[in-house]
N, C-alpha and C positions, 0 to 999 in steps of 0.2 A: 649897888646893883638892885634894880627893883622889879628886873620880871627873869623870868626861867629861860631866856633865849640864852644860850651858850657864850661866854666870852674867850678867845685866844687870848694868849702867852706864850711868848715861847723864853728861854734860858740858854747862856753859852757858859760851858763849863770854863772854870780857870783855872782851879786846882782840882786833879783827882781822886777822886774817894767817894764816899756814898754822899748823898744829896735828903735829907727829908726836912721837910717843910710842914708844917703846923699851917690848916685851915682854921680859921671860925669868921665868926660872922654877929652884928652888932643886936642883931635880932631875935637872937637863939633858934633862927628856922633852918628848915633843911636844906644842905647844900651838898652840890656831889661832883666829881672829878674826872678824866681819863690825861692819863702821861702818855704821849708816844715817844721815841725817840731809838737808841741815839741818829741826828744825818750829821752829814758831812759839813750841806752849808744851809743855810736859811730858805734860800729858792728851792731847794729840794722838800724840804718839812713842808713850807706854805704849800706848794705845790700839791703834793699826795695828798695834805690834810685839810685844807678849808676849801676844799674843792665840789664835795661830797663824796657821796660813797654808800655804803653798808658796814655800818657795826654790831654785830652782835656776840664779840665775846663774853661782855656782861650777862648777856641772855636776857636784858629787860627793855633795849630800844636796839630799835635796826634801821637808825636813820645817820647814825656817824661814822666815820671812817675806823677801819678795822687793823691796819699797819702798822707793825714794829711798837705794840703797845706794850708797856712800862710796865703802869701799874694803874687799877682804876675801883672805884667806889660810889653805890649808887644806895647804899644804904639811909635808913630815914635816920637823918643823925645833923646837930649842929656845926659838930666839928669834924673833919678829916684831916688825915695824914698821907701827901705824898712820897712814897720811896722810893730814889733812885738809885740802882746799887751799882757801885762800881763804877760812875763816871769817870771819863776819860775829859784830860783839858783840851777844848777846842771844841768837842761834841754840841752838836747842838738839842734840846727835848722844843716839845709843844707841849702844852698846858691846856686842856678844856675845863673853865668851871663854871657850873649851872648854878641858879637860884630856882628851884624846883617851885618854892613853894608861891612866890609871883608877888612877895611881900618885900617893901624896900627895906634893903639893907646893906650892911656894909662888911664886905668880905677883907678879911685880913689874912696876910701868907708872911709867915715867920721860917725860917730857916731855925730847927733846933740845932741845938747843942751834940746831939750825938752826930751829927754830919762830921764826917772827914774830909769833905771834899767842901766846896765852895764856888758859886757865880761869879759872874766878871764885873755882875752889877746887882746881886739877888736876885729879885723879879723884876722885870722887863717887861714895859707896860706893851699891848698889841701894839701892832707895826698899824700903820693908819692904812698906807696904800692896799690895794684889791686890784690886781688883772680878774677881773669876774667875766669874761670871755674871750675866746682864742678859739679860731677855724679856722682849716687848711685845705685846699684844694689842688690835687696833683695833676697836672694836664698826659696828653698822649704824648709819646716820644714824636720827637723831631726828625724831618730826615737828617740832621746834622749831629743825631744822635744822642739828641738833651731834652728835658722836661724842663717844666718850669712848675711853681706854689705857687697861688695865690689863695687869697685869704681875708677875714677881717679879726678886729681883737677893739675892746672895748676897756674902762677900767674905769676906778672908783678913788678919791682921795689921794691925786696923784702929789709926788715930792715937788712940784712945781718948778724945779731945776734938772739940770742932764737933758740926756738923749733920750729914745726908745729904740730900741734895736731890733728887728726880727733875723736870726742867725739859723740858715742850714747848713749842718756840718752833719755829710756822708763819710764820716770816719777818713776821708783825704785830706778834704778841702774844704773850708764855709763860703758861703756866701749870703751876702749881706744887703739887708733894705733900714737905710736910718732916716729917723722923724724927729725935727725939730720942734722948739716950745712955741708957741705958745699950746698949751696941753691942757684940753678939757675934757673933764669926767660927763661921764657915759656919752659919750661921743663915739658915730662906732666908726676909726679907722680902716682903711684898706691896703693890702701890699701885694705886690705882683714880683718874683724874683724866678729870672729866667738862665739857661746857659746849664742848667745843673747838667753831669753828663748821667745816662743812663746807661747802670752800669747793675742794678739789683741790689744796693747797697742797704744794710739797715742802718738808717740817717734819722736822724732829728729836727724837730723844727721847734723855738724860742724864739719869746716874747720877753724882753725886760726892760725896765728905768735903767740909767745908768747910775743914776741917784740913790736909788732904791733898788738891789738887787734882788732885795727880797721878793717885792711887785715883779712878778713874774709868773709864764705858762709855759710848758712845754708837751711837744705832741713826738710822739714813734711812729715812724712809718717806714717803709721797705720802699726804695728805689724804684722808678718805673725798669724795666728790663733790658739790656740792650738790642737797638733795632737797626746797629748797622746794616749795609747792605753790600756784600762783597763783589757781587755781578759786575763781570767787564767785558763788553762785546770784544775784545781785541781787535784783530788789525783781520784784512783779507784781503788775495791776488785776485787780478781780475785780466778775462784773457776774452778777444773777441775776434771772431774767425770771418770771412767774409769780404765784400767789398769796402765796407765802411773806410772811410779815412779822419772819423772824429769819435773817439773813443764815445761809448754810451747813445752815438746818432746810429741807429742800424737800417741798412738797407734792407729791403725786402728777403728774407732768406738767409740773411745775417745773424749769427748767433753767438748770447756774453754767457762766461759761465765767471759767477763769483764763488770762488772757496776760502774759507776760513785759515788762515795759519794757524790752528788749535793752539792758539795763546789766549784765547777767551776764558773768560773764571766763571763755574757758574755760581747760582744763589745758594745758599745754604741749607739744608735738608731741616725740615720742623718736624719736633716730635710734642710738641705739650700747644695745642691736638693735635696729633698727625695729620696732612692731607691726602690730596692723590701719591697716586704712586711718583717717586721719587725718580724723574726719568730727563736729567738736565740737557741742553744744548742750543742751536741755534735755528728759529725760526725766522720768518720773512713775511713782512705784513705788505701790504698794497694798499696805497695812498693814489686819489689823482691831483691831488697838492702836496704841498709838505707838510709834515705834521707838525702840529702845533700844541697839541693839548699832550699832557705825560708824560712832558718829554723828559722830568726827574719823577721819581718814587716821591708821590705826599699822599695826603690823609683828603685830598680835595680835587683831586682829579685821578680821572682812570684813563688810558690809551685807548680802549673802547671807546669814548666820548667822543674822539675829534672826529669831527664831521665830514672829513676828507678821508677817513679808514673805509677803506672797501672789504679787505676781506683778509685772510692769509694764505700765500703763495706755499707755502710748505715750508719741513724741515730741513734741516742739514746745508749740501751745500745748493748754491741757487744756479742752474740753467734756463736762459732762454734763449728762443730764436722768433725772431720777427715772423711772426705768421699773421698778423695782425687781428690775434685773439682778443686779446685787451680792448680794443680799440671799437673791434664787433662786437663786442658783449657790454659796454659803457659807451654806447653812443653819444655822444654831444660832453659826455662826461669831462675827457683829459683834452688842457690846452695845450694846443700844436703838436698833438701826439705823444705827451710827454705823461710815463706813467712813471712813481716813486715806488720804488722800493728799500723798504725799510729793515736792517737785520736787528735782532731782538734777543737777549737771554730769554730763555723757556726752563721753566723748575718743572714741568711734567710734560712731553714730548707724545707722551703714552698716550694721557687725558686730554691735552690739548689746554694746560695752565701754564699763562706766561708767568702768575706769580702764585705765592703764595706765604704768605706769612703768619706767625700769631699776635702780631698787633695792625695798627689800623692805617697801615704805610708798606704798601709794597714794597718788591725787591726785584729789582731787574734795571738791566743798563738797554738802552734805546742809541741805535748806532745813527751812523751818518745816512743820510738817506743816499740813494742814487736816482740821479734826474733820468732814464732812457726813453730817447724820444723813438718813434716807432716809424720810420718812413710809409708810405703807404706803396704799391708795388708801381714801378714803371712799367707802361705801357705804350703800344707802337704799332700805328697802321701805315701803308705803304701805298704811294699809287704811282706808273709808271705812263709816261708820254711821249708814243712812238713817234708823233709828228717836231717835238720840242729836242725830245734825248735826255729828258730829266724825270729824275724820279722826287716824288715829295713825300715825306715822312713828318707823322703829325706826333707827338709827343704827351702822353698824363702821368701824371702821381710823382714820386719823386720828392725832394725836397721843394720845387718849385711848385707842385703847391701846397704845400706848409706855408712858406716864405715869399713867395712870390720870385724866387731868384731864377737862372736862368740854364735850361739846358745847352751843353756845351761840348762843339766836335773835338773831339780828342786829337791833338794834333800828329799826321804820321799815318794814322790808322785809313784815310784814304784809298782804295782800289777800283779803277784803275786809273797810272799817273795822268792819263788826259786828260781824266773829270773834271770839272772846275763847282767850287760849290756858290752857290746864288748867297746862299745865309749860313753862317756858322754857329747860329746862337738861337734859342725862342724861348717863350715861356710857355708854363701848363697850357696844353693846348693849341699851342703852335706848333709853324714848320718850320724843317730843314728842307731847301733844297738842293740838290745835286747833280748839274748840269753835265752837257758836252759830251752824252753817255752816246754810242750807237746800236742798232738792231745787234743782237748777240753780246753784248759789251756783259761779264759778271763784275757788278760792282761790291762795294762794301766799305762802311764807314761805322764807326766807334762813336756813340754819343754819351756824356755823362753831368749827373749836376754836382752842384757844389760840394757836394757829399764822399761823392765817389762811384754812387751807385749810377751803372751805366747799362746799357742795352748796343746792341750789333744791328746796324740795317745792313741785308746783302740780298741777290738776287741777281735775274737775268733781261736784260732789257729783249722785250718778248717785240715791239713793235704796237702798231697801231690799235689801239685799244688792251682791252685786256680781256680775256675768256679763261673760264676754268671748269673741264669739265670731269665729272663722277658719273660714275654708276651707283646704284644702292648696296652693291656687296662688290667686293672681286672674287670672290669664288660662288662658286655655283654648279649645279649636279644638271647631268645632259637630261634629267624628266625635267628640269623647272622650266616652268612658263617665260614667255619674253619676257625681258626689262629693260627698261626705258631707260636716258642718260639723264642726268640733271646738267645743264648748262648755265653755268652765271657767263656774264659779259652779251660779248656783240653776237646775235645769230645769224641765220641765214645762209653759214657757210657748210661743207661736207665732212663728212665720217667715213675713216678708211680703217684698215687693219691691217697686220703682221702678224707672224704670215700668213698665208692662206688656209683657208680652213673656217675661217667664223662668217656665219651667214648674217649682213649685217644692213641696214638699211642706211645707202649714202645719205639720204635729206633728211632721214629724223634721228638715223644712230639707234632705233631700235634692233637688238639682238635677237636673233631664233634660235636658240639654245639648242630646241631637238632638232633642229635642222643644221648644226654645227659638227665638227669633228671636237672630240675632246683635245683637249690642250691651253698653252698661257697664250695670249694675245694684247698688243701692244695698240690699244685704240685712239685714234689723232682728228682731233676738230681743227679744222685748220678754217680761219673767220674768210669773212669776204674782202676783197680788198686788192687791189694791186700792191699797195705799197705797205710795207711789215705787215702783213696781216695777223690777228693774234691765234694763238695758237697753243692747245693743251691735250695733256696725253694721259689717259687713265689703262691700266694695264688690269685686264680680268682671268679667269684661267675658267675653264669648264671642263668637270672633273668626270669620268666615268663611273657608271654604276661599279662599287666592288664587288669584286668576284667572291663565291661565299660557295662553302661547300659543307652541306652538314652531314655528312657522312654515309655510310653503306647501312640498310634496312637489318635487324639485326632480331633474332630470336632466341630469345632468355628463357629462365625456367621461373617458375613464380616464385616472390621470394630473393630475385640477385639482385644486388643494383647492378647500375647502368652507370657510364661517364657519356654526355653528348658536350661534343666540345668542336663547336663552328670554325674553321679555317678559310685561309684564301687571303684577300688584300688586308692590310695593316685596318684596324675597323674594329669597331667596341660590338661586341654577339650578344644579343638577349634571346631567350627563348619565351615561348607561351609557355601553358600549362603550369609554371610554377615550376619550371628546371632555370639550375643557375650554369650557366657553360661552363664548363670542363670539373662541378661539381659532384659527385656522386650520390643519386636517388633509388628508391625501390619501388620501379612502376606496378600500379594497382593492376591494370590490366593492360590489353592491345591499345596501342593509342598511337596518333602521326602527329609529330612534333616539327611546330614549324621556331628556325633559326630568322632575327632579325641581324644583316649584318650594318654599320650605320659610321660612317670616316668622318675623322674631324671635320669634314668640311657639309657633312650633313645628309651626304648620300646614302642612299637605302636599299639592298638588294635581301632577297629570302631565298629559303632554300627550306625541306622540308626530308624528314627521317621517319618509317614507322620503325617501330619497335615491338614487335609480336610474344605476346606472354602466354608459354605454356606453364599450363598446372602440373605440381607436383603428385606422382602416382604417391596413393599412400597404401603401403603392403597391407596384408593381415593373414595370419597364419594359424595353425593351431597342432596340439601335440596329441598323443593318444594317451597319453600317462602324465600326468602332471606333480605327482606326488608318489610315493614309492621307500621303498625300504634301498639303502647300498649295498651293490651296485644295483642303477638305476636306467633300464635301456630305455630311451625314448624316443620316435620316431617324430618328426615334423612335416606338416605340409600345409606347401604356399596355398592360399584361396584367391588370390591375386594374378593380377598379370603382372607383363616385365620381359624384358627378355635378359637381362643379368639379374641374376640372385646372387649376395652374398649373408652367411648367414655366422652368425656370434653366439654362440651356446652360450657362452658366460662361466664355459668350464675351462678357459684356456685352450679351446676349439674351434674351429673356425670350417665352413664349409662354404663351396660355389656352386651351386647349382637350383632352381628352378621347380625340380623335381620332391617327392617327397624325398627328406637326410634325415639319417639316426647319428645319435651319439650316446655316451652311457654318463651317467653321474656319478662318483663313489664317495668324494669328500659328503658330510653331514651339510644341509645348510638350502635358501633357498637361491636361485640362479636368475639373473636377467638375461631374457632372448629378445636379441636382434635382428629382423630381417631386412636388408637394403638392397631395391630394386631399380631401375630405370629404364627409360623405353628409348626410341631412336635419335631424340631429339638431344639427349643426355642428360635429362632431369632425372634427377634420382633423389627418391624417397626413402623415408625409415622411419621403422617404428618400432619400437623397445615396451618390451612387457616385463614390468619390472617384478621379481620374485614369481615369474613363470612356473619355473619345477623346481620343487621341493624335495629335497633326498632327506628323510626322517634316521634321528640315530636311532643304532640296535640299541633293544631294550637290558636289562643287565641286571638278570636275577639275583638276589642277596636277600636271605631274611633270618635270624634267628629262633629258636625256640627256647623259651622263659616260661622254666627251667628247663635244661635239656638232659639234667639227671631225673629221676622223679623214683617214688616209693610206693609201695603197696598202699600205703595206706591212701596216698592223694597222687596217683598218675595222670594227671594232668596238667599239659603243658597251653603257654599262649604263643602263636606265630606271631613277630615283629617282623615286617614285610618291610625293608628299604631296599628294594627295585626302584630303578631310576626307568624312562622311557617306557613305561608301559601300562595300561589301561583294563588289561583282563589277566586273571589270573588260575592255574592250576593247580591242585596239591595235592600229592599222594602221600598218606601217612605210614605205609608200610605195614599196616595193620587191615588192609580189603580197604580201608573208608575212604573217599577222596570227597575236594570243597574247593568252590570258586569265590572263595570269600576272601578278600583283602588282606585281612587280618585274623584268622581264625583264631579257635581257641578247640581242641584236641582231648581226647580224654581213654587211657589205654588201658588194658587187660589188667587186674591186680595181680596180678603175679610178674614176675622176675622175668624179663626178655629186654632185648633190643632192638628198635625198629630207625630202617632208614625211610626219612622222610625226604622229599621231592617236588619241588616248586617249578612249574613253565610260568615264565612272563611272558607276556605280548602283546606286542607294539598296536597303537592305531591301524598300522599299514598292515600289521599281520606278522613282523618278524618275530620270533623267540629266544629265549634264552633260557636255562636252565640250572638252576642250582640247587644241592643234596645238602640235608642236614640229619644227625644219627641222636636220639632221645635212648637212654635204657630207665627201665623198670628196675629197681631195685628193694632186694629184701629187707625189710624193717626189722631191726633191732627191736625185740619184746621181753621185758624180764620183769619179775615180782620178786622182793625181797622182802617180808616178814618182818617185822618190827618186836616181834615177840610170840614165845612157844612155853608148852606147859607139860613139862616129863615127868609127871607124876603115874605112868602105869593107866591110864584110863582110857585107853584104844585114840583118844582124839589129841591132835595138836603135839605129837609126843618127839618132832625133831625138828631141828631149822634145817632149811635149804632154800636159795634160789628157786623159781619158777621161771624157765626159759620157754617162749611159745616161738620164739622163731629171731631167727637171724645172729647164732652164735654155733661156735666149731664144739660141740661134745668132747673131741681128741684134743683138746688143748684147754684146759681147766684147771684151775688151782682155788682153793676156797682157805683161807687160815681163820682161826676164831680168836683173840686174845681175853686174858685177864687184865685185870684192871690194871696192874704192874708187869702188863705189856709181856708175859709168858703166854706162847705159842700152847694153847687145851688141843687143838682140835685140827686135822689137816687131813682133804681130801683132794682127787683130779677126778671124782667122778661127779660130776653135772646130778648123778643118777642117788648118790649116796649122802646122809644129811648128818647133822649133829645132834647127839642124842643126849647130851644135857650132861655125859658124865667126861671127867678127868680121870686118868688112869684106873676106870670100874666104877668110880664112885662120883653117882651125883654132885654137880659142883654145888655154891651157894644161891639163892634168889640174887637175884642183882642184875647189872648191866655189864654187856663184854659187846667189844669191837670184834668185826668181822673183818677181813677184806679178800675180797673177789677179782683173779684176776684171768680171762680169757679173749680168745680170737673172735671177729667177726668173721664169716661164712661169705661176706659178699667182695671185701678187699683186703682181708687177711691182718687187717687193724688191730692191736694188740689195746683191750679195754681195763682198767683197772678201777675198780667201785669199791667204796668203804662208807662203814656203817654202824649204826647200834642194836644190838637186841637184849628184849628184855628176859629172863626166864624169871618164870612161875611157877607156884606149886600149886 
């Protein structure tokens, strides 16, 4: 090996066990290795690995393939050692070894001794052959519901014997393209393999020698999808009403209707991309030939395309009737009348999508067409010859002229037996004649074509020539002007009438309408002529004005509606001014209303109504007291006119009369008054004053005095005034003083008494009320008690006792002194009499003794008990 490009090897194991092999190389330069392995067969190893790729498990080149690698060595070193552990016999490795350093030399691979396992042949020199290219190209699905591959593949050092095979196998089935020898390298071959079904299969495609299995490519790829198409227009009845006698030929007026027997299938709903809405069933296309183009689902034509598609007739099921729509709308378009209609599966009915698919071949079934030719309408003029006795009837449309074929008397259909016919037969545009006829004779004959489609001639043999005469209207109102006759035919002859009554000009058949009597009249041109002369009759009627009555003159009060509602002959009433007859309005003022009354035949009479609008009297009154304390007498009077008064106090009182009226108020609260008046006419007025009189509540003295006991020493109380309704206030304190103050505040003699105090409230309106409240003055409680006394003989300070200045009983006193261990020294009742410092004669010791003091209060008889210390001194 004398440059560093990579050489293969690959190895089949024979016996199992580990595998290592001894590198060197004749040069001592660096050489380096990768093992992959274990595959199953040989095309599988060449395949993955001399294919390229990315290697970089070694971490030092990332240009060799990376798969099921062994063991590998890129160290700078002469010799390597490959280790295969645990070969299995039958396994197949690959061997890469490099000459890195680009020096020639000669690499040697020894299988050591420590191997267990063993080759089927050691080392196994590379395989010669290369598939060095293979492409594959998958086409669109078929409507027959298959793909095909095509492709090319190339190759290198071929085994120069075998086949070359390229094999798809979708996991069912293969299919197969095979190439004969002679076999040249780098030749690039091409295969084309068709029929595969599409089903989304993941399939394979292969490239091999059959010489050399090794030489070999193989490609993955997934199925094209399935694109059957389930859509089956099914079957439909067909039903056609009319003259027709050839199914799908319709007579004028004739009508097919095709329905569906709901055995049609539709297409199949797509979700990977969804389309329109999902809305299947049967549409109907309009063709003026038969269609040609779409008529199966492919990838290469659309039913839009054909050139004979006019449009779509609709959904569901199909009705038509020969109006000769089609036929006016595509002029020159359909031959011989003849329009196709085509029924169609539809995948969105909603949207207006006959298909819709996610591949590149619709889905829908295209039904049989139907040929319907459209007759055009027959038609038929008539002329009558009184000097001959034949009438001739000339003939269009019909099948005859589509086809040129023949109209034909219906045999039988003759009236009357005398007649005798000249011709039985014509074409577009010819006659029948119908002989033998006389003056009065009513004839009638049946004629029809090929079809079926026929026409009636009948009529009255009138005599010599023909006349036909009108008027411009046959009704008419006795104001309308003359009107003149229209005459077709022969002139010159007279104008008479039936019955008498119509004023009418014999030689011109001019009418004098206002010079007629109303009524119908039967009008006769009879022509000139001795012999049949002709002869026509127009019948007119001259109708009288209707009689219209709008009613009796009428006076309202301002304010009512009204209903004017026109009577008299059967007749449509409009009024002026903006009234709708017999609807109810509120006329503004006096006004004369005129009625138009108007008959279907157009005649017009009026008639006229005033309507006279009195005003409403409006009262107005007043009271002499409007506000007041309960009870509340109040007097009212009207300042108005009227000659009925009625009057609503608003107290549940009610009075009549004109004059001044009293009534009294007692509940609390304010009242509405009513006064309603009206004059002779009967309009009556009112007028409501609402919270008129006021009846105020009594007010409701209440106040207390804080404090309402009080003392010498602070006689003074405060007045809390909670009077409800009242605004002014009185007080009498019972002591001469009195105060109009709210809230006073009071201040009394210091001395001992009781005083009643006296509150007037009063109201806004003046009512009072009066509430008493009683304060006493009371004597204070005054006492001194000494803390200490000094009985030493020296005129001052020489006893204890209390000091009372006021507000205790003298006759109910009790005073006790104790010692320390609580022995009773000292006991008086008199208020007046004190303790002089001794125990039985004899001075007690300095120190401290309790007292305790117990008497009556003088103002509520309170029984007080006080205790205490004193000190004695010497």
């Amino acid at each position: 090996m004398d440059q560093p490009n990579p050489a293969w090897y690959y190895l089949q194991i024979d016996q199992s066990g580990n595998i290592d092999i001894s590198l060197t190389n004749s040069q001592i330069e660096d050489i380096d290795f990768i093992c992959w392995g274990p595959f199953n067969d040989l095309a599988t190893a060449c395949g993955n690995l001399t294919g390229g790729g990315a290697f970089d498990a070694c971490t030092l080149f990332g240009t060799y393939p990376c798969g099921n690698i062994v063991d590998c060595s890129f160290e700078i070193d002469p010799s390597e050692e490959v280790n295969i552990p645990n070969a299995v016999s039958g396994e197949y490795y690959m061997v890469l070894i490099t000459n890195y350093s680009g020096v020639a030399t000669d690499i040697f691979a020894t299988t050591l001794l420590s191997s267990t396992g063993s080759t089927d042949c050691s080392i196994v020199s590379p395989t010669n052959c290369l598939m060095d290219f293979f492409s594959a190209n998958i086409s669109a699905c078929a409507p027959d519901n298959t793909f095909g591959i095509s492709g090319d593949f190339s190759y290198i050092d071929n085994p120069g014997s075998g086949t070359i095979t390229v094999v798809v196998d979708n996991g069912t089935n293969t299919y197969t393209q095979t190439f004969n020898p002679p076999f040249v390298d780098g030749q690039l071959y091409s295969y084309n393999i068709t029929g595969i079904p599409a089903d989304g299969a993941a399939s394979t495609i292969t490239v091999s020698f059959s010489a050399d299995p090794a030489c070999s490519q193989i490609i993955n790829y997934t199925a094209v999808a399935d694109c059957s198409c389930p859509a089956d227009i099914g079957t439909f009845s067909e039903t056609v009403s009319g003259q027709t006698n050839v199914d799908y030929v319709l007579c004028f007026g004739d009508e097919l209707e095709i329905n569906t027997n709901n055995d049609w299938t539709a297409p199949d709903e797509q979700f990977n991309p969804p389309g329109p809405a999902y809305d299947p069933g049967i549409g109907w296309l309009v063709y003026s030939c038969p269609p040609t183009i779409g008529l199966v689902p492919s990838a290469n034509e659309d039913v839009i395309d054909d050139p004979c598609l006019l449009g779509v007739w609709g959904y569901g099921d199909f009705a038509e009737i020969n109006d000769q729509y089609w036929i006016d709308a595509y002029p020159g378009v359909f031959t011989d009348n003849i329009v196709y209609f085509v029924p169609i599966t539809v995948y969105s009915m909603a949207e207006g999508y006959y298909s819709y698919t996610n591949t590149s071949i619709g889905c829908y079934d295209l039904g049989t067409p139907y040929a319907v030719q459209y007759l055009p309408e027959m038609t038929m003029t008539q002329t009558e010859d009184c000097a001959t006795g034949e009438v001739t009837a000339t003939f269009n449309g019909g099948l005859p002229e589509i086809d040129g074929s023949q109209f034909t008397v219906v045999p039988g259909s003759m009236t009357p037996a005398t007649a005798v016919f000249v011709n039985t037969s014509c074409g577009a545009g010819g006659d029948i004649v119908l002989g033998n006829l006389n003056v009065g004779d009513n004839y009638s004959f049946v004629v029809e074509d090929a079809n079926g489609c026929g026409l009636t001639v009948s009529g009255t043999m009138d005599g010599s020539g023909n006349a036909t005469l009108t008027y411009p209207q046959t009704d008419y109102c006795i104001t309308d002007p003359n009107t003149s006759p229209n005459l077709v035919g022969v002139g010159g002859g007279t104008y008479t009438a039936t019955p008498a009554g119509l004023s009418i000009n014999a030689a011109t058949g001019v009418i004098n309408i206002a010079g007629s009597t109303a009524g119908q009249y039967d009008v006769t041109y009879t022509g000139p002529g001795a012999a049949c002369p002709p002869s026509s009759t127009f019948t007119v009627e001259i109708h009288p004005l209707p009689l219209v009555n709008a009613g009796v003159d009428q006076l309202v009060c301002e304010g009512t509606q009204v209903t004017l509602s026109g009577s008299g002959d059967p007749a449509n009433y409009t009024w002026d001014n903006g009234v709708t007859n017999g609807v109810p309005f509120t006329p503004a003022s006096t006004q004369t209303y005129t009625v138009t009354a108007t008959t279907a035949f157009g005649c017009i009479n009026t008639d006229q109504v005033t309507v006279t609008v009195e005003a409403a009297p409006v009262p107005t009154f007043a009271a002499d007291v409007t506000a007041g304390c309960s009870p509340l007498d109040v007097t009212f009077t009207n300042l108005g006119a009227g000659v009925d008064c009625v009057w609503d106090f608003g107290n549940g009182l009610t009075a009549i009369g004109c004059g001044p009226v009293s009534t009294t108020y007692v509940g609390v609260g304010c009242y509405d008054v009513t006064l309603t008046t009206s004059f002779g006419a009967g309009c009556t007025g009112t007028t409501t004053l609402p919270n008129y009189i006021c009846v105020s509540p009594d007010p409701i003295a209440s106040f207390s005095p804080v404090p309402s006991v009080l003392t010498e020493l602070d006689p003074t109380t405060q007045m809390l005034n909670s009077s409800q309704n009242a605004n002014a206030y009185e007080w009498n304190f019972g002591d001469g003083t009195t105060s109009v103050a709210t809230n006073p505040s009071h201040t009394y003699p210091e001395a001992p008494a009781s005083y009643t105090i006296q509150l007037i409230a009063i109201s806004p309106f003046g009512c009072t009320d009066t509430a008493y409240a009683t304060v006493i003055v009371e004597e204070e409680l005054i006492f001194y008690v000494p803390n200490t006394f000094t009985p030493d003989d020296d005129e001052f300070n020489q006893t204890f006792q209390p000091v009372f200045n006021s507000g205790f009983d003298p006759y109910d006193f009790n005073m006790l002194i104790f010692n320390r261990w609580g022995e009773i020294i000292f006991e008086t009742n008199n208020a007046e009499i004190g303790w002089d410092g001794t125990y039985h004669g004899k001075l007690v010791q300095e120190g401290t003794y309790t007292w305790k003091i117990e008497f009556k209060t003088s103002k509520n008889d309170a029984r007080k008990i006080a205790v205490g210390h004193t000190n004695v001194l010497r």
